[in-house]
C-alpha positions as CSV (number, residue, x, y, z in Angstrom):
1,X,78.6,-38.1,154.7
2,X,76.2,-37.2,152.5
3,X,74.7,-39.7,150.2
4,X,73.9,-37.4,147.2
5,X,76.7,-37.3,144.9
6,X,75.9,-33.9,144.0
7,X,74.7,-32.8,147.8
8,X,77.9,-30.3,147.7
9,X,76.3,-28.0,144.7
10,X,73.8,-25.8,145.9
11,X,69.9,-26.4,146.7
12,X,67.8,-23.5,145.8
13,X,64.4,-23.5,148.8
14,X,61.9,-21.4,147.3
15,X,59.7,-20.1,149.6
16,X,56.0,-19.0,148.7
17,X,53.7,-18.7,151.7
18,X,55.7,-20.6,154.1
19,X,57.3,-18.7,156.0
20,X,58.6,-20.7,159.2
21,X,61.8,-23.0,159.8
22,X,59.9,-25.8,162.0
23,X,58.0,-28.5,160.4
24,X,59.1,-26.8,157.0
25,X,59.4,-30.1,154.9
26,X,61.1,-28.4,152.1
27,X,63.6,-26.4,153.8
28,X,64.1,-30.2,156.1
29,X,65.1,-31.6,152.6
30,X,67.6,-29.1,151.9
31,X,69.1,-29.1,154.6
32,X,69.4,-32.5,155.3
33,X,70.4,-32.7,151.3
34,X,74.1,-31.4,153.0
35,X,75.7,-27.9,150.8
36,X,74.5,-24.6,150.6
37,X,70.9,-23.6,150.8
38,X,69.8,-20.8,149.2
39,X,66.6,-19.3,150.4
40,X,64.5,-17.1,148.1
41,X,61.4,-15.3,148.1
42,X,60.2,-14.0,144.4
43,X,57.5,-11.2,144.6
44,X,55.9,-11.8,141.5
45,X,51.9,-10.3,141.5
46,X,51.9,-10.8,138.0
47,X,52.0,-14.9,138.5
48,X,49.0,-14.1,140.7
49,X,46.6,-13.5,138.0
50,X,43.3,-11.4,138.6
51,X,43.9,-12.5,143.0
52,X,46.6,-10.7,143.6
53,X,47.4,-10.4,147.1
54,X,45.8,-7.3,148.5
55,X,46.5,-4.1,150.6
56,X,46.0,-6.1,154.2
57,X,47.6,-9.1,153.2
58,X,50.7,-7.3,151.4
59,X,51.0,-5.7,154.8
60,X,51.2,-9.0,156.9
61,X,54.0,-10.1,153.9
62,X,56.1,-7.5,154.5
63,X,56.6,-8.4,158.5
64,X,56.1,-12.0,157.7
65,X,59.1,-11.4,155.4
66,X,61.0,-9.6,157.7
67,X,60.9,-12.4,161.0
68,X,61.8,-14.9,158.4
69,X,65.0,-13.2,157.0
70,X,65.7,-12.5,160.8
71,X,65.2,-16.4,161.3
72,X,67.1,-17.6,158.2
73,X,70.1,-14.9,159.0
74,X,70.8,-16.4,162.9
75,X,71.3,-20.2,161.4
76,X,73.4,-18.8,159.1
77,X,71.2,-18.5,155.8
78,X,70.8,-15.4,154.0
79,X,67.0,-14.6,152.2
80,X,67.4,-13.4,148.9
81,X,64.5,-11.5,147.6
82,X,63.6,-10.7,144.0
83,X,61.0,-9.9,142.0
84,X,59.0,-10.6,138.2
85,X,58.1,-13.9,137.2
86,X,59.2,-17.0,139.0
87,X,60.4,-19.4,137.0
88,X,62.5,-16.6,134.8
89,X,63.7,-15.7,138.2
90,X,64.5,-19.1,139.3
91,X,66.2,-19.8,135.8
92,X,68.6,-17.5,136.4
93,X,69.6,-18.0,139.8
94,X,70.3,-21.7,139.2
95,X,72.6,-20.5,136.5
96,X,74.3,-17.9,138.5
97,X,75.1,-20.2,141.8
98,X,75.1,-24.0,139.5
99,X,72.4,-25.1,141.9
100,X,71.4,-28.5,140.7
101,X,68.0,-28.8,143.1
102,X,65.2,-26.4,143.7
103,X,63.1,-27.4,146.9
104,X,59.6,-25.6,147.7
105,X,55.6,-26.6,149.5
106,X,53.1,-26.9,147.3
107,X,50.0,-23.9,147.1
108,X,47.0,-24.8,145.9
109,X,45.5,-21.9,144.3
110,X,44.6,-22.2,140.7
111,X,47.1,-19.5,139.5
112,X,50.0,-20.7,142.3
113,X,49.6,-24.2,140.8
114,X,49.9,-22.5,137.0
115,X,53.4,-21.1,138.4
116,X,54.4,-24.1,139.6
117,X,54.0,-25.8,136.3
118,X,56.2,-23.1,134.6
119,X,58.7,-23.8,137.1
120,X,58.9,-27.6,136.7
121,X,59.0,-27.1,133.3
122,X,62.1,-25.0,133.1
123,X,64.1,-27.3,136.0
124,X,63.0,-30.0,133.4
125,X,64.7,-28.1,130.5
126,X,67.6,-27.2,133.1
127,X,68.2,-30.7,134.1
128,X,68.1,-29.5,137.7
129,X,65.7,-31.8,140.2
130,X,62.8,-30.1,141.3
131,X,60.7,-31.2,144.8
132,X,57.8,-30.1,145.9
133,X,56.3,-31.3,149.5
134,X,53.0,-30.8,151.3
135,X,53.5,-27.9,154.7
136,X,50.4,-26.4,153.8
137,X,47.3,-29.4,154.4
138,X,47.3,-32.2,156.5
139,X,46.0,-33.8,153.4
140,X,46.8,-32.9,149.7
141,X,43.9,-32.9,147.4
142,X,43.2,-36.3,145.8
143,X,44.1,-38.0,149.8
144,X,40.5,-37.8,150.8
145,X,37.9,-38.9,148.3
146,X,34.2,-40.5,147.9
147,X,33.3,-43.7,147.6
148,X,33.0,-43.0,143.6
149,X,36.3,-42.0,143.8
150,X,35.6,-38.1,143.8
151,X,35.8,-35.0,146.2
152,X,33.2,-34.5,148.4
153,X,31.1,-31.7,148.1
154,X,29.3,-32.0,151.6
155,X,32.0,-31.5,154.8
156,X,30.4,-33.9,157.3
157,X,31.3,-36.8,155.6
158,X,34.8,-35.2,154.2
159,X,35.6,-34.6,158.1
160,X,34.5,-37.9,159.0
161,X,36.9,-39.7,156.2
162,X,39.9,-37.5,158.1
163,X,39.0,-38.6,161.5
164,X,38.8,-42.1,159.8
165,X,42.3,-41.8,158.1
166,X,43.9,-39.7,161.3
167,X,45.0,-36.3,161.5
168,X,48.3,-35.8,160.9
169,X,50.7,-34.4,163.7
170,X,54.3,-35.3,162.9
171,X,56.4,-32.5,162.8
172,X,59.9,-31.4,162.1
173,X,62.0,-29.4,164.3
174,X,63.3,-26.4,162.8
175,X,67.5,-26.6,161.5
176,X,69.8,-25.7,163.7
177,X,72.6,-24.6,161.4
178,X,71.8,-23.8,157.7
179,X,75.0,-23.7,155.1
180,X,74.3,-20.3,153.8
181,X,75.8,-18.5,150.7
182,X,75.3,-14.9,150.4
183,X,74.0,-13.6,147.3
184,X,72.4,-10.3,145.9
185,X,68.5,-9.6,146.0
186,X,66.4,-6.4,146.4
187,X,65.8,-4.9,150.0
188,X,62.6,-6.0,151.0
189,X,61.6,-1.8,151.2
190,X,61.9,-2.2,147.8
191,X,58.9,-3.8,146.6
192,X,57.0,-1.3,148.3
193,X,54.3,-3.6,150.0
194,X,53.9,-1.5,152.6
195,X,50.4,1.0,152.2
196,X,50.5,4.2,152.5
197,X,47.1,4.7,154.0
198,X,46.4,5.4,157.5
199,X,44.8,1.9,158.6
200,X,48.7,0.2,158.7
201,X,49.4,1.5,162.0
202,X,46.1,-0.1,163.5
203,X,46.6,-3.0,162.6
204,X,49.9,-2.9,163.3
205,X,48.4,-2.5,167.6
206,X,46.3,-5.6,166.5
207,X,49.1,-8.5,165.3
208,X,52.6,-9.7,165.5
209,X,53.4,-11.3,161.8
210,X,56.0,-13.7,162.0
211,X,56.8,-17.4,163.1
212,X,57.0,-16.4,166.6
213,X,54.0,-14.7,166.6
214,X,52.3,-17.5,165.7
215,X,53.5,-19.4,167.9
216,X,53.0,-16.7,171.1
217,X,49.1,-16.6,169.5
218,X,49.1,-20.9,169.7
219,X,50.1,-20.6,173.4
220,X,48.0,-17.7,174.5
221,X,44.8,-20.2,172.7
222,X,46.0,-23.2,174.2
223,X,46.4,-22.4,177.5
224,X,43.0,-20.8,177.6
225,X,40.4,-20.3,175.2
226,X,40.7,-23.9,173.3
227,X,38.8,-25.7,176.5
228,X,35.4,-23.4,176.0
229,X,36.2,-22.9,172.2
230,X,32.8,-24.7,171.4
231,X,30.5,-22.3,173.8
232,X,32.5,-19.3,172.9
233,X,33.5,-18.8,169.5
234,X,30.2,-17.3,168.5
235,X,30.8,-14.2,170.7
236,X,32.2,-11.4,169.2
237,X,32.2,-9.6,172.3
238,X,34.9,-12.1,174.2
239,X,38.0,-13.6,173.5
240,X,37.0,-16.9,172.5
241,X,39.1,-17.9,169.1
242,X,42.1,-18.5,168.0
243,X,43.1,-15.4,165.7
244,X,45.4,-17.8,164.1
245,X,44.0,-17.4,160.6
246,X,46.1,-15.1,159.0
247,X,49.2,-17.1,160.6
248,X,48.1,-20.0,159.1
249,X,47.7,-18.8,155.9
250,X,51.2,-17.1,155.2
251,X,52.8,-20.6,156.7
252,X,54.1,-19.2,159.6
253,X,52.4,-22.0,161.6
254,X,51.0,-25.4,159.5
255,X,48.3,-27.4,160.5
256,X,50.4,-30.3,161.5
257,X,51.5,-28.2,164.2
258,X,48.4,-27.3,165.2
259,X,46.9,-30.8,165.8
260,X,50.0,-32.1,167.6
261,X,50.2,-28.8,169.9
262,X,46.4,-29.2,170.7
263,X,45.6,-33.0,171.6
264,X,43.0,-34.4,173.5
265,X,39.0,-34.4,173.6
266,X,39.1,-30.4,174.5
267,X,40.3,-29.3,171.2
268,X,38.0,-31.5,168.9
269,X,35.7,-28.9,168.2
270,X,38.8,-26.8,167.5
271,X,40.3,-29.2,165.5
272,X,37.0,-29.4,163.2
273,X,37.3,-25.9,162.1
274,X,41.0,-26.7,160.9
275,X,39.5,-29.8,158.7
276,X,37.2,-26.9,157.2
277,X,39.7,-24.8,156.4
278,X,41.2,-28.4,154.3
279,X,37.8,-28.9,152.7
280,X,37.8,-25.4,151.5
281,X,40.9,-25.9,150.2
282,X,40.2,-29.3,148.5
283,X,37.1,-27.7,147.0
284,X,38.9,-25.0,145.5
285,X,41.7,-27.3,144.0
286,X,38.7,-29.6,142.1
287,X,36.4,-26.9,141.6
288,X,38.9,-23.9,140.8
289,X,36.5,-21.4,138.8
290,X,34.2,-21.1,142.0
291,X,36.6,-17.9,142.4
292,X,34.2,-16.0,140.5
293,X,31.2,-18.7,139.2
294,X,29.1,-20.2,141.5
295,X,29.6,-23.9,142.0
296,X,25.8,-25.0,141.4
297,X,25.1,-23.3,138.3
298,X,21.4,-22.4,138.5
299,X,22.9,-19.3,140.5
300,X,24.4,-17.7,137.3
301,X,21.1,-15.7,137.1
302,X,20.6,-14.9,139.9
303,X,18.9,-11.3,140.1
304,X,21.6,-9.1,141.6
305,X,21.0,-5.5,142.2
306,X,23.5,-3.2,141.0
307,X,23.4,-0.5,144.2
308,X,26.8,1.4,144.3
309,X,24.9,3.4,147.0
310,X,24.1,0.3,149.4
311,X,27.9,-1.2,148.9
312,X,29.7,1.4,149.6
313,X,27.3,2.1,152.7
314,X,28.2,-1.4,153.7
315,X,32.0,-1.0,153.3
316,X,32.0,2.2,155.3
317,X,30.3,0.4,158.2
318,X,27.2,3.0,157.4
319,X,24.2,0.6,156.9
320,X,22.8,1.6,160.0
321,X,22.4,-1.8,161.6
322,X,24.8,-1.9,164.7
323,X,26.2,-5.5,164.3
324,X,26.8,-4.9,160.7
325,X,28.8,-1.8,161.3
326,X,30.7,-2.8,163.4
327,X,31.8,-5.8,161.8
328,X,32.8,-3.9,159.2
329,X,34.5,-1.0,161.1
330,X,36.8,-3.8,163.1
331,X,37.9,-5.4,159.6
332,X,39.0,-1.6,158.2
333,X,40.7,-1.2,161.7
334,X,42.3,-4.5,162.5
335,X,42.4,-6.3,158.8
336,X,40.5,-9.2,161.0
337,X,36.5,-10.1,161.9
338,X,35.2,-12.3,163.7
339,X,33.4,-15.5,162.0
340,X,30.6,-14.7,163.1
341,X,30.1,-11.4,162.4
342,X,31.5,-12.3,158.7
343,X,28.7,-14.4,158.5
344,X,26.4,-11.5,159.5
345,X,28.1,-9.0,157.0
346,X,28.1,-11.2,154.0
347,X,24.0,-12.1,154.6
348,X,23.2,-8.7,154.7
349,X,25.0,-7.9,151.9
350,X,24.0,-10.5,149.6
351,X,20.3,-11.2,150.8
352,X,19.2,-7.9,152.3
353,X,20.9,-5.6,149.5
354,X,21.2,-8.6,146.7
355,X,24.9,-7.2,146.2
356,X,27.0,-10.2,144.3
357,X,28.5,-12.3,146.3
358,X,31.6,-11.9,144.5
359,X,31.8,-8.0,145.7
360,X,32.1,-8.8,149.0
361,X,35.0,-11.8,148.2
362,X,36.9,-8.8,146.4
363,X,36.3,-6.4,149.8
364,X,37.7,-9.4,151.8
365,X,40.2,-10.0,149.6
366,X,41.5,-6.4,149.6
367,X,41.3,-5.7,153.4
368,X,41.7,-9.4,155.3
369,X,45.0,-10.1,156.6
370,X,44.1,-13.4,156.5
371,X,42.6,-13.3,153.1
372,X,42.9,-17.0,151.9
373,X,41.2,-18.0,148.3
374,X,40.0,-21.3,149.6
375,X,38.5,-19.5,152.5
376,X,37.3,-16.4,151.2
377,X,35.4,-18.2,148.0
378,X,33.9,-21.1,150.4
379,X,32.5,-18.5,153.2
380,X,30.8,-16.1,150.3
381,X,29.7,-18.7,148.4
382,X,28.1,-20.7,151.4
383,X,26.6,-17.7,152.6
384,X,24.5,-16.8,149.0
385,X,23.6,-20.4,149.3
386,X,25.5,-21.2,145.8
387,X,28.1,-23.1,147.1
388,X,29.4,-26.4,148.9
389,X,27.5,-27.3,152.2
390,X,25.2,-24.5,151.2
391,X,22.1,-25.7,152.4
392,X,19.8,-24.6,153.5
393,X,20.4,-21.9,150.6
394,X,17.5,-20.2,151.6
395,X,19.2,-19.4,155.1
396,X,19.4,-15.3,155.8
397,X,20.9,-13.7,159.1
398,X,18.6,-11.1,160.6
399,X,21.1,-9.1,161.6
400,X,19.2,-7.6,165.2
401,X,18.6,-11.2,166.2
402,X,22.0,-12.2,165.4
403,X,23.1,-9.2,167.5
404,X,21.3,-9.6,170.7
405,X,21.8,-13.5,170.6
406,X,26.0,-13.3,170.6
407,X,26.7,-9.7,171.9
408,X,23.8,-9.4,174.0
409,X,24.9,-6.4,176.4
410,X,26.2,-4.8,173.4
411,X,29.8,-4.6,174.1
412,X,31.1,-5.4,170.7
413,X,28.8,-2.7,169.5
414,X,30.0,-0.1,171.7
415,X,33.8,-0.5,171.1
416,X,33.3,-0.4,166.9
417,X,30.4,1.9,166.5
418,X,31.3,4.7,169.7
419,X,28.4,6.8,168.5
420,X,26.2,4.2,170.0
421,X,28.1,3.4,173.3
422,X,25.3,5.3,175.6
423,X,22.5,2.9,174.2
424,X,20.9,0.8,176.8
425,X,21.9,-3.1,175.6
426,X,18.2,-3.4,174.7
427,X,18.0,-1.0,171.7
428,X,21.9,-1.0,170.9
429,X,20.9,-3.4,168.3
430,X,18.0,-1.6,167.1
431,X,18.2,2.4,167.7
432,X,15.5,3.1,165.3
433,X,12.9,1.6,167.5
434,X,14.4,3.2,170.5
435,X,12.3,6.0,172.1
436,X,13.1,9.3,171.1
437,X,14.0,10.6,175.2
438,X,16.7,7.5,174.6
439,X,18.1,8.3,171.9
440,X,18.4,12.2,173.0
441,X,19.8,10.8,176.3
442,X,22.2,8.7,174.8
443,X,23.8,11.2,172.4
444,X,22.4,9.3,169.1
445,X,20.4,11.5,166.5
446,X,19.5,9.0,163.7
447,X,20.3,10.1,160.4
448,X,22.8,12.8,161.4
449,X,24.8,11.0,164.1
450,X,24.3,7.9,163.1
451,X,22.5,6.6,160.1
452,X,19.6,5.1,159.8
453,X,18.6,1.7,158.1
454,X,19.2,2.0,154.7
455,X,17.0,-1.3,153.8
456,X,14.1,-2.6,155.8
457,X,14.8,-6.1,156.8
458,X,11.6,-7.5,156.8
459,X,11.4,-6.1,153.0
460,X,14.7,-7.6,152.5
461,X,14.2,-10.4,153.2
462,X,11.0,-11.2,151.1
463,X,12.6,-10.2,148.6
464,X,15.6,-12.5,148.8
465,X,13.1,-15.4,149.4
466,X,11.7,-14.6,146.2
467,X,15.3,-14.4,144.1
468,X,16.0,-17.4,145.2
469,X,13.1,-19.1,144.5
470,X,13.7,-17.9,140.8
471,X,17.0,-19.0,141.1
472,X,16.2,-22.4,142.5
473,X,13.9,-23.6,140.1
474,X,10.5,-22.9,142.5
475,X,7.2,-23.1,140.6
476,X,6.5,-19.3,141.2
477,X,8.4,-16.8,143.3
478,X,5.2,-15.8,145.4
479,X,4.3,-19.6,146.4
480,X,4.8,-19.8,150.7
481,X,8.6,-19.6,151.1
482,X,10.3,-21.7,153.9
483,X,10.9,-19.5,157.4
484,X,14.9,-18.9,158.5
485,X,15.6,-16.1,159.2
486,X,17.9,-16.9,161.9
């Protein structure tokens, strides 16, 4: 018997960007709570503030959506989709069905935390409980903090105070029954997240949204890839990582499962990138307008370029360095890129063309199916040196030498830039020093077939060095710079 003596009236779980039954702590509650449980998912962009979720991502929602109402629908439940604001939304369904709890996990994002507000504020004024629970982090922000009693700002030490308080790998099953109660919501067709440009059906060959995808993708990396994770994942060119990014971030998987599925010494190095993906998260939740400001401040003048010419070069995959282009050709295609190569990309954008930092985050943001807020402003931000664990800030990618050290025969090359598949592996990287009986042999005919540089990298990067100097505080921008140019 239940011990709630209102666990007969309904328990509204509002689902936001967790979209799995197992090790779902607020849909647990619910349903251990005993009466009907009323999923709901409220598509509300306008909550969402100037990052609202874009084409890739709304993409990935729809499917995500779509294995979750399949989920919900065999235990019994029924999803109920609506759209505008959620807590007007919410109102009204707890006055429609007398629900007397509203159950969700917590987001951290600055505008998803501004929702959540409104929402507790209106269950306040309802008199209707309102829970929110942790399926998102293995630790909330405010868990792990500085001696002083602050957040850290540094990862090695943030990582080492997780170790030191343990990585938590308790999980929940999923429900094997769920009380439903049918009610009326929209189809999910009709909030139209679906795009209508030709890219969908690539990356549709690429992923499988959904719980059990996530799960199949978990398998696949444990039973493989996780035991030379540490000597491969810098290799564009072989299957060494996860993929499990964009699963992670709509909460079809959660961290929690993660750590307990992958135990043991073979994983650690694993297990560290998950703790990064935490500290990014934790940074964002202390430091939330890094979005668009840099978080140390003697960035804000930065001297940026305005070249319209050189970013849309770069978003086309067009700047006529190989490893560039092709990074950014496999992110139109497949809505994913390796780490790696994002590290690549965002160097040359910021530090060869001196192209804002927060340009790129807004072509991430618009074409990542994992694009994550936390992630997305950390790995910009680290990359233009401005931001947490930044330094060296003077660090910039030469993007042949980056090429020939992690795909050395060329083979990521050749699959996302074809044009240059009939390049011997030691100018694939470099066609404009290539002689001219290779490049006629090969097919390639630089600026008609392919283009050629459209920056010089040694230039570039002298001029970067000297930015940053300026930005840094150095006691004049043509004083000897230090040397990494990796």
């Amino acid at each position: 018997m239940p011990s709630d003596p209102s666990a007969n009236a309904p328990c509204i779980v509002w689902f936001r960007q967790d979209f799995r039954l197992e090790d779902n702590p607020a849909l647990s509650a619910a349903v251990k709570r005993g009466g009907p449980v009323i999923p709901i998912f409220i598509w509300s962009p306008e909550d969402e503030g100037r990052w609202r979720m874009g084409a890739a991502s709304r993409w990935w929602l729809h499917y995500s959506l779509e294995s979750l109402s399949k989920s919900l629908t065999a235990l019994g439940a029924h999803l109920v989709i609506r759209d505008g604001s959620v807590a007007s939304g919410l109102k009204e369904l707890v006055e429609a069905t007398g629900a007397e709890a509203v159950f969700w996990n917590r987001r951290w994002e600055p505008a998803a935390q501004k929702q959540e507000e409104a929402v507790q504020a209106m269950l306040k004024k309802q008199g209707v409980e309102g829970r929110a629970f942790n399926a998102a982090l293995l630790f909330e922000p405010g868990e792990v903090l500085n001696g002083s009693g602050g957040p850290y700002k540094v990862f090695t030490p943030f990582y080492r105070a997780c170790l030191a308080k343990g990585l938590p790998s308790r999980t929940q099953p999923a429900p094997e029954a769920i009380e439903g109660s049918r009610l009326k919501g929209l189809k999910l067709e009709d909030l139209e997240l679906l795009p209508k440009i030709h890219w969908a059906g690539e990356i549709a060959k690429a992923w499988t949204p959904g719980e059990a995808g996530a799960q199949k993708q978990l398998d696949w990396f444990a039973h493989g890839p996780v035991a030379d994770y540490m000597e491969e994942r810098n290799r564009p060119d072989h299957e060494g990582v996860s993929r499990m990014s964009p699963h992670l971030h709509f909460g079809e998987i959660g961290p929690r499962q993660i750590v307990h599925r992958l135990r043991g010494d073979v994983a650690q190095g694993y297990l560290r990138e998950v703790v990064w993906r935490e500290f990014a998260h934790h940074m964002l939740h202390f430091y939330p307008e890094t979005t668009d400001e840099p978080l140390h401040p003697e960035f804000v003048h930065f001297p940026w370029e305005k070249d319209v010419k050189g970013r849309h070069a770069w978003q086309k995959g067009l700047t006529g360095y190989p490893m560039v282009d092709a990074g950014m050709r496999q992110l139109w295609t497949t809505g994913w890129m390796h780490n790696r190569v994002r590290m690549i990309v965002a160097s040359f954008l910021v530090k060869d063309l001196l192209i804002p930092w927060q340009s790129g985050a807004k072509w991430f943001w618009d074409t990542l199916v994992d694009a994550d807020l936390a992630n997305n402003t950390m790995g910009w931000q680290w990359t233009a040196g401005c931001g947490a664990d930044a330094a060296p800030y003077f660090r910039i990618f030469n993007p042949v030498s980056q090429g020939e050290k992690f795909d050395p025969d060329g083979a990521y090359v050749r699959e996302w830039v074809p044009e240059l598949a009939k390049l011997p592996k030691e100018w694939i990287h470099k066609p404009w020093e290539a002689p001219a009986a290779v490049l006629e042999t090969a097919g390639v005919s630089l600026g008609e077939t392919y283009p050629k540089p459209i920056v010089d990298h040694k230039f570039a990067r002298g001029r970067a060095l000297q930015a940053l100097a300026r930005a840094k505080g150095s006691p004049h921008p043509d004083d000897p710079q230090p040397q990494l140019d990796l």
